[in-house]
C-alpha positions as CSV (number, residue, x, y, z in Angstrom):
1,X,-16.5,5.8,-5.7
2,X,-15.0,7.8,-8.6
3,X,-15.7,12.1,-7.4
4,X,-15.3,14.4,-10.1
5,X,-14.4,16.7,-7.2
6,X,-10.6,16.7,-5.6
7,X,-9.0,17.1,-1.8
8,X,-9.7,20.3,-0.2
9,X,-6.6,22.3,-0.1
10,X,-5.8,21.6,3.6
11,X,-5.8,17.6,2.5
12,X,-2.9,15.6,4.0
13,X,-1.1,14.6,0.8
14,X,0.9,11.3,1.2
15,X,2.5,10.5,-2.2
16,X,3.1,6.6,-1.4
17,X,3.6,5.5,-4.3
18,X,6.5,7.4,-5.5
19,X,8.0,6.1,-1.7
20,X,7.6,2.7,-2.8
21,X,9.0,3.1,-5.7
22,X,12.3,4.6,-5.1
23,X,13.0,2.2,-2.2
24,X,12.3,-0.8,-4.9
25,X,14.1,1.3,-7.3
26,X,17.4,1.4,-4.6
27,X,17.2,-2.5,-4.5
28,X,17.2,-3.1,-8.3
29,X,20.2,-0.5,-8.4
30,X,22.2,-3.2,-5.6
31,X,21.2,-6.2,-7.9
32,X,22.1,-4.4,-11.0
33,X,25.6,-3.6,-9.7
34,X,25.6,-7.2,-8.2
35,X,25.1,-8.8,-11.3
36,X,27.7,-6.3,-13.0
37,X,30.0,-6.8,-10.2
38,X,29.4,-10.8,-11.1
39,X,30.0,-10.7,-14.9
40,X,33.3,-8.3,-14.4
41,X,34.8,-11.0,-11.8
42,X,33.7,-13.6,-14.6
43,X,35.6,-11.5,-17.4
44,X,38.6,-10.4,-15.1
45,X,39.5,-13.6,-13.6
46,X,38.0,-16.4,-15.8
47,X,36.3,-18.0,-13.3
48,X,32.6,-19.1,-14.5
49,X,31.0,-18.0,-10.6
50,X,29.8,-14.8,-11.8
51,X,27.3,-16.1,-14.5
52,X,25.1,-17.5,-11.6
53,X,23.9,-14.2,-11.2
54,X,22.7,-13.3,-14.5
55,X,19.3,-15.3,-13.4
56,X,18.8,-12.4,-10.2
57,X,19.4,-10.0,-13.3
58,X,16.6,-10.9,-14.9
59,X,14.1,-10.4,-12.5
60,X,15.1,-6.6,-12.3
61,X,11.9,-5.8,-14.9
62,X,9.7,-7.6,-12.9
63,X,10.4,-5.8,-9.5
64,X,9.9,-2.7,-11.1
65,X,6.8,-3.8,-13.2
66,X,4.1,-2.5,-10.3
67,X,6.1,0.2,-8.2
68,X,6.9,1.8,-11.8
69,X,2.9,1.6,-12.6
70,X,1.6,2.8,-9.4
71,X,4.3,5.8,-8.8
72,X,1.9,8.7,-9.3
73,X,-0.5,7.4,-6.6
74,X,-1.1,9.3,-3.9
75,X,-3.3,9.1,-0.7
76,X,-4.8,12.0,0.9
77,X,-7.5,12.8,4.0
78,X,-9.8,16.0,4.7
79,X,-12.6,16.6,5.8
80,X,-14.3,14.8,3.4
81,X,-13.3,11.6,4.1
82,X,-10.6,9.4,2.1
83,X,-9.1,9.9,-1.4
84,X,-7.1,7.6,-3.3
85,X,-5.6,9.6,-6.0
86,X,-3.9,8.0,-9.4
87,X,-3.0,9.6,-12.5
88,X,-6.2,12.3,-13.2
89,X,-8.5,9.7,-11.2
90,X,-10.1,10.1,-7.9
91,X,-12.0,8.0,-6.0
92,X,-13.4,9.0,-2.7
93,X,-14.6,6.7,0.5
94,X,-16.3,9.7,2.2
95,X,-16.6,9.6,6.7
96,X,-20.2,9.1,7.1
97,X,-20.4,5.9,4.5
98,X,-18.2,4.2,7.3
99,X,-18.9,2.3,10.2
100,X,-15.2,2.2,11.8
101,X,-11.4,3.3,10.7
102,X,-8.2,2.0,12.1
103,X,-4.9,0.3,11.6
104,X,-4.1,-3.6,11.0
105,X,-0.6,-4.7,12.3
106,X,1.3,-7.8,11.8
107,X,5.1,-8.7,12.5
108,X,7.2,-11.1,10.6
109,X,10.5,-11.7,11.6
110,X,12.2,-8.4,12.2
111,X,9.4,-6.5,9.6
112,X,6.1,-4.8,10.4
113,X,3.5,-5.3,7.7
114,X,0.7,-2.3,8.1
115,X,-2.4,-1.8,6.4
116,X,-5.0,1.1,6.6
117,X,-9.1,-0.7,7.4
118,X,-12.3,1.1,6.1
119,X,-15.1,-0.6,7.2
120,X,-18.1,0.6,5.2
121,X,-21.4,1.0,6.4
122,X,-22.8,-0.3,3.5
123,X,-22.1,-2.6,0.1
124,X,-18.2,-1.8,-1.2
125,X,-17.4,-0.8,-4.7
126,X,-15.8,-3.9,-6.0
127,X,-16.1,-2.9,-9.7
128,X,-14.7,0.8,-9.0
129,X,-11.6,0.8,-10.7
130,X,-9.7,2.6,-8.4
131,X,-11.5,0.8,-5.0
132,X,-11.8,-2.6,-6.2
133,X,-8.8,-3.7,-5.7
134,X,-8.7,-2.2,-2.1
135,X,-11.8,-4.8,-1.3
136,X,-11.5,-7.7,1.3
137,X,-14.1,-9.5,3.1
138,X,-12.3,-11.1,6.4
139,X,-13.7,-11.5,10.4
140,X,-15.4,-8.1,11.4
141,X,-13.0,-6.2,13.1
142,X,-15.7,-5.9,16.1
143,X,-19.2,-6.4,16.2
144,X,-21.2,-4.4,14.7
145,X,-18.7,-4.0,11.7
146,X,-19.2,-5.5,7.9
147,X,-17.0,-8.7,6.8
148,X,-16.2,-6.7,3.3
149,X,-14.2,-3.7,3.9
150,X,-11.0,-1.7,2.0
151,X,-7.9,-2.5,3.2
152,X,-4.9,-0.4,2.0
153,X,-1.4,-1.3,2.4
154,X,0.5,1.5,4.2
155,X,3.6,-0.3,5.5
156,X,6.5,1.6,3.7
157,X,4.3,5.1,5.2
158,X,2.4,4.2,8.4
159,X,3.7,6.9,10.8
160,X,2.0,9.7,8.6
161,X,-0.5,8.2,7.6
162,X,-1.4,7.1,11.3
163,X,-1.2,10.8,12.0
164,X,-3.5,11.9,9.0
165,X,-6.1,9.2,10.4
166,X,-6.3,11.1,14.1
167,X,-6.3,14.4,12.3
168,X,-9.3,13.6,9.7
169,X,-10.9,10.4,11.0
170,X,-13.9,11.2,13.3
171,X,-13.5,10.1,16.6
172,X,-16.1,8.2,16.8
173,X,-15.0,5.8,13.8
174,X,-11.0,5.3,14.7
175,X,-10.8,2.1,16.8
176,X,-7.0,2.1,16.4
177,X,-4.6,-0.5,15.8
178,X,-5.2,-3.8,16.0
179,X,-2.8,-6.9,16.0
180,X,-3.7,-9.4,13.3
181,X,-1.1,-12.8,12.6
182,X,1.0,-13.0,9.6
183,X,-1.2,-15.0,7.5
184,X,-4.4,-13.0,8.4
185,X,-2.9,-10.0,6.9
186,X,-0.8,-11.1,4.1
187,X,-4.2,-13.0,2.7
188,X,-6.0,-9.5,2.3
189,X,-3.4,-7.7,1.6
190,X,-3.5,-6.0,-1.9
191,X,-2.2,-8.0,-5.3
């Protein structure tokens, strides 16, 4: 829910989207030089080869497209529960509207796709601008736990914000990390 209010002070701050977007930003910089690389050879030696990579140059603007938009997110945990930060918005999922907090994990070839659960105890905000996207209704995680939860996308920073979760999260909401297949987690995973 959108808070007029903001972190407390001793908030752990994880700036993920500026991470994301600077490891994106490092693979556009290898296909622009690619594709420059490409059109030199074509140029130096005459041989038409090179051109073929003018297509991966064009889809340079669309890799960028999202990382560049969400790049001032930011994530952080206190006491209060769990902000999502973006721009001069702030949305809060507070501890006690939850009914459990943990970790999905699923491996696909030689990556590790990660995503942060917050089971509510209650309805989720699907028309919150900043939450609704976060919203996903899949098998409870246990019983006792609500098919429609948030589910956050922490791959690229799951080592802090695993350790943010067993500094803030209560104890008796954290059930971990759980194990989920490829296709169980990629279908909820955020657009």
């Amino acid at each position: 829910m959108i808070s007029d209010s903001r972190p407390d002070l001793d908030a752990t701050f994880i700036r993920h989207g500026l991470r994301r977007f600077l490891w994106v930003l490092a693979v556009v910089v290898i296909i622009v030089v690619v594709c420059v690389g490409g059109l030199v050879n074509v140029l130096v030696t005459g041989k038409a080869g090179g051109w073929l990579l003018v297509p991966l140059g064009l889809f340079v603007p669309l890799l960028l497209r999202k990382p560049w938009r969400l790049r001032h997110e930011v994530t952080a945990l206190d006491g209060n529960g769990f902000w999502l930060l973006s721009g001069k918005q702030a949305a809060l999922i507070p501890w006690d509207s939850l009914a459990g907090v943990g970790i999905y994990w699923a491996r696909a070839n030689k990556t590790i796709y990660y995503s942060l659960e917050l089971c509510p105890l209650g309805e989720t905000h699907g028309d919150d601008p900043l939450l609704g996207p976060l919203v996903r209704e899949a098998e409870p995680l246990r019983s006792g736990l609500p098919r429609h939860r948030y589910r956050f996308d922490i791959s690229d920073s799951f080592p802090v914000h695993e350790k943010a979760l067993r500094r803030w999260a209560p104890a008796e909401l954290w059930f971990g990390r759980e194990e989920r297949t490829r296709a169980e987690m990629l279908a909820g995973m955020a657009p």
